[in-house]
Each structure stands twice: as C-alpha cells, then as structure tokens.
N, C-alpha and C positions, 0 to 999 in steps of 0.2 A: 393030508394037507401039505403041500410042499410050499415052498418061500416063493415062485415065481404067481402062487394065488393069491398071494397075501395082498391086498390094492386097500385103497381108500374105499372109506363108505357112499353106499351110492348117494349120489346127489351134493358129496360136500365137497368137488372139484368142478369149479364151473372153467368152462373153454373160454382163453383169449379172443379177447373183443379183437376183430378184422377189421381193419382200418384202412380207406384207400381204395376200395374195391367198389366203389360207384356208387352214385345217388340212391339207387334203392335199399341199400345196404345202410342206410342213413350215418354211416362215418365216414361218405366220400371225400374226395377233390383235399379238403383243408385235413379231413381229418379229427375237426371236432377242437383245432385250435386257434382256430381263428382265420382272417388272412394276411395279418403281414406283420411283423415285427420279431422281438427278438425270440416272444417264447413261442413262436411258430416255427421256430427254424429246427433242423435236426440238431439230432446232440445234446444235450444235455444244457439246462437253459442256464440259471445264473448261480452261483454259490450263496450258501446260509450267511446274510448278514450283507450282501450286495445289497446299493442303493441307489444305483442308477449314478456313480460315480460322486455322489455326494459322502463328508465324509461319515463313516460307518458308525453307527451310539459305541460299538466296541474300541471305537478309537476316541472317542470325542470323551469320555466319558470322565479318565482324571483329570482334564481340563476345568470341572464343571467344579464349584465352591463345597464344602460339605460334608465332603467325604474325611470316615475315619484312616486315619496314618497307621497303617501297620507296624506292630510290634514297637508300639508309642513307648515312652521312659515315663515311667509312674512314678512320682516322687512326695513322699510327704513333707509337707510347707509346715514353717513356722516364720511367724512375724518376730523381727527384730525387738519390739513393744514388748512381746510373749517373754522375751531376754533380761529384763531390764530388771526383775525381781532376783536375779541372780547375784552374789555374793561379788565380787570385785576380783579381776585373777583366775575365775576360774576355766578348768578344759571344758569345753560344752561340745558333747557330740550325740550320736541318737541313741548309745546307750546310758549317757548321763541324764538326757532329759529324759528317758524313762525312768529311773530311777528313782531322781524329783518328783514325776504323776506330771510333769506337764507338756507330755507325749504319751500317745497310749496305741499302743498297736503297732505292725511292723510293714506296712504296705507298700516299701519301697526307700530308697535313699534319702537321704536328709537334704532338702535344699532351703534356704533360709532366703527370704522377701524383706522388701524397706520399711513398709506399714509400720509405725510407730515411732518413738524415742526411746535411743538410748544414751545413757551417762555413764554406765558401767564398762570399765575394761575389761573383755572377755577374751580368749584363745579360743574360736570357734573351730572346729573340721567337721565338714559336710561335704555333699559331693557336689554343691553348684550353689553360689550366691547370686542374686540379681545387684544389677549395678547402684542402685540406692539402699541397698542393705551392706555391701561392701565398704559402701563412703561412710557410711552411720558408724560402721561398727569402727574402721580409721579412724575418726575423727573423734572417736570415745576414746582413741589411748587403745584397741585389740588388735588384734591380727586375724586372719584370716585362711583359713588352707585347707585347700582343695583335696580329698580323699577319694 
C-alpha cells in the first residue's frame, strides 16, 4: 500500500452540485436562488447579525432597561437606626460593628443609609454614606469619613 491509494471510502464523498448548466439539469438559469435580489447575487450575500440596515440587537441591546452592570460595588448596608444603640463618642467602622454582633459577615465595604433616628454622637468611617444618613449622623453632634 503506498500513500497515493490511500482515498476516502467509497460513497462518503458526494460530487459538487453543477449549477447553471440548464433547465434540464434542474439548477439552471437562477441557480436554485431565486430571481432578483440581494441573495441572488454573486458573492457572498450579507454578514451574521445584518438587518437590512435596521439597527442590529448587538447594537441595540445596552440601550434596553435590565441589564446587570458589570463588575457592580457590593457593599454591606447598615441603617443609621442599627447605630443608635451605641455608647456616645464612639469609632464605628466594619470591624467595630463586628465586634458588637451587630454586623455579621464580610461581603464587601461598609456603607451606612438614613432609615432610622439618631441622638447619639458617633465618629463613623465607611466607604460611602447616603445623603440622609450623612445629615442624621451631623445633626447628632458625629462626624463622618470616608475610608
């Protein structure tokens, strides 16, 4: 046996369809794509994801509501209110309210919400207050600082 015998098996190479070559040949005249328009034309007809010049779902797509934000800022919340049990003066950060039990787990930076009342003076640092938990915690006599 030499390499120039070596072929495929028989019958599992079927011959290109001829196309063009007249009505009896039944893929004459058109060719078997029709008669007129764009995918009858030679060439290569339109790219994956053309829409007839409307705009394409791969363009349209972050336009549309719903969609998750890549690589989002995870941050674990506490209510102002949550604070208010706290001693007078004191530093409150995410290792101190664990400490206390009234934070449990580490899933991200400390950011502190309005929800509640407070009357106690505290020194908070976390990494982001909202604007009604900011005024609460001033208007108690604390401060506030961004870590």
């Amino acid at each position: 046996m030499r390499f120039e015998d070596v072929g495929p098996k028989a019958g599992s190479k079927k011959r290109p369809r001829r196309v063009g070559r007249g009505i009896a040949a039944g893929q004459g005249a058109s060719c078997g794509l029709g008669m007129r328009g764009q995918k009858s034309r030679s060439g290569s007809g339109t790219r994956p994801g053309f829409e007839g010049g409307q705009m394409p779902l791969y363009r349209r797509l972050p336009k549309l509501k719903h969609f998750t934000v890549i690589n989002r800022k995870e941050y674990i919340t506490i209510n102002v209110g949550d604070l208010a049990s706290l001693p007078a003066n004191t530093e409150v950060s995410l290792a101190s309210l664990k400490e206390a039990k009234i934070l449990n787990g580490n899933r991200g930076p400390l950011k502190i919400l309005g929800n509640g009342e407070l009357n106690v003076a505290l020194n908070i640092k976390a990494a982001a207050f909202t604007t009604g938990a900011r005024q609460k915690i001033e208007a108690a006599g604390g401060s506030c600082e961004i870590i």
